[in-house]
N, C-alpha and C positions, 0 to 999 in steps of 0.2 A: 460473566463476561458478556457485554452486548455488544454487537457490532454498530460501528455510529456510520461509518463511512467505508466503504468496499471500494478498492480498484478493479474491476471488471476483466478491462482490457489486459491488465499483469496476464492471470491466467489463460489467457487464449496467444499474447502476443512470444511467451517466453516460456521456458523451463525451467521449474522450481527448484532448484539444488537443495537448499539449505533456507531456515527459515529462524529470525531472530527476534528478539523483543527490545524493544528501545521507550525512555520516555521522550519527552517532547518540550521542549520549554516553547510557553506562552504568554499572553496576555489575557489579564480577566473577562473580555469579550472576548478573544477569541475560544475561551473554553466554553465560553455560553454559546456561541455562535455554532462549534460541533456538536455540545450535548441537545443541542435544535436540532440535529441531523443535517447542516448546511457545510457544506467544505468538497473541493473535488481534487481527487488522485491525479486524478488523468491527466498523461503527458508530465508527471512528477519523477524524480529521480534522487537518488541520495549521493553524495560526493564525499570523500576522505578528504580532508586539508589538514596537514598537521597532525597533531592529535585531535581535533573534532570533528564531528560529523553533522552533516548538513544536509537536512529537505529541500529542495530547490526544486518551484514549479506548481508546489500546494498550494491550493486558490483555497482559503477562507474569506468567506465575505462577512461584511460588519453584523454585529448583532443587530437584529429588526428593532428589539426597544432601546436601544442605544441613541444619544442625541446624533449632532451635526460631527463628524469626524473626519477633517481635513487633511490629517496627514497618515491617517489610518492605509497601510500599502497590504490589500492582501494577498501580495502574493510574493511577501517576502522572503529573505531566508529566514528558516528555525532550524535552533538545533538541537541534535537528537544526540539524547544521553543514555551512553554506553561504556561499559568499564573498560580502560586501558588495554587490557589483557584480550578483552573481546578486538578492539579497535585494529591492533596488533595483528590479529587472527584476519581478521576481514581484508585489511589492507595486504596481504598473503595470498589470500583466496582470489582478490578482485585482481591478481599480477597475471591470474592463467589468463590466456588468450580467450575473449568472446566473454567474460564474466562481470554483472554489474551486479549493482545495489535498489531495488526497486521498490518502492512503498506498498505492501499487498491490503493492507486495512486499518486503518484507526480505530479503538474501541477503549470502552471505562473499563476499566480493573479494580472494583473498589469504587473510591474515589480520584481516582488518577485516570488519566488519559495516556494512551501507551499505543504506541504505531508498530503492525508486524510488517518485518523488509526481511524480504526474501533476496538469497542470492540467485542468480540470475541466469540462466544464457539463452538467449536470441532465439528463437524458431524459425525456419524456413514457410516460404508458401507451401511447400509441399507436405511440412509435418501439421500446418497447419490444417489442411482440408482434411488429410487422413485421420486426426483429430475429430474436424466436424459429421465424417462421416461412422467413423466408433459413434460417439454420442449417437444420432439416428440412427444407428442398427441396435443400440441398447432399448431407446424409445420405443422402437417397433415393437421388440423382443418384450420387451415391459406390459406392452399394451395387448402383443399374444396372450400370456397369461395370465392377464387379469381378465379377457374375455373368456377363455379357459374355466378359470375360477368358477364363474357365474353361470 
């Protein structure tokens, strides 16, 4: 499994509940266009309509050796293929109060291109900093003992 494209901001902005695998219907540029490492999360979101499910907000842009493409939109919807029973489930979960659907990475599985979305709830400013500040007490704490070590 490689990772082709990372949502960053997911992991700092939200808390990971639950975490799922979907494919992704495309266009033959647009799979070349991710397997180049070009496409961005950011600010994407997935939505329940019906029975399907929907990425709305995923900018891939055109393949580089690809000709002139005029009506090429990239940043339209795609949708993400998931079994019934999952969909059912999600549509459940996403009923609690503060819970969504959020794109955490695109990546190849094989030969397939397959997007992990995580369920979701919201962070506060304040879980946020205590967050960046964990992190820098581990850094430090890390860099203790690797001078230690030596």
């Amino acid at each position: 499994m490689s990772v082709v494209i990372r949502n960053r901001k997911a992991y700092y902005n939200y808390e990971i509940a639950e975490k799922y695998e979907a494919g992704i219907k495309l266009f033959g540029l647009e799979v070349k266009a991710i397997k180049e490492g070009k496409g961005q999360l950011a600010g994407s979101f997935i939505k329940i309509e019906g029975n399907s499910v929907w990425i709305i907000g995923l900018h891939i842009p055109p393949y580089s050796k690809s000709g002139n493409l005029q009506s090429y939109d990239p940043s339209r919807r795609r949708k993400l293929l998931l079994r019934s029973e999952e969909i059912k489930s999600l549509k459940g979960k996403m009923d609690r109060k503060g819970y969504s659907l959020v794109p955490l990475k695109i990546y190849l599985k094989g030969n397939l291109i397959k997007v992990q979305a995580g369920l979701v709830k919201g962070r506060k400013k304040v879980q946020k900093k205590e967050e960046l500040i964990k992190k820098q007490q581990k850094r430090e704490l890390d860099r203790m003992t690797k001078v230690r070590i030596r």
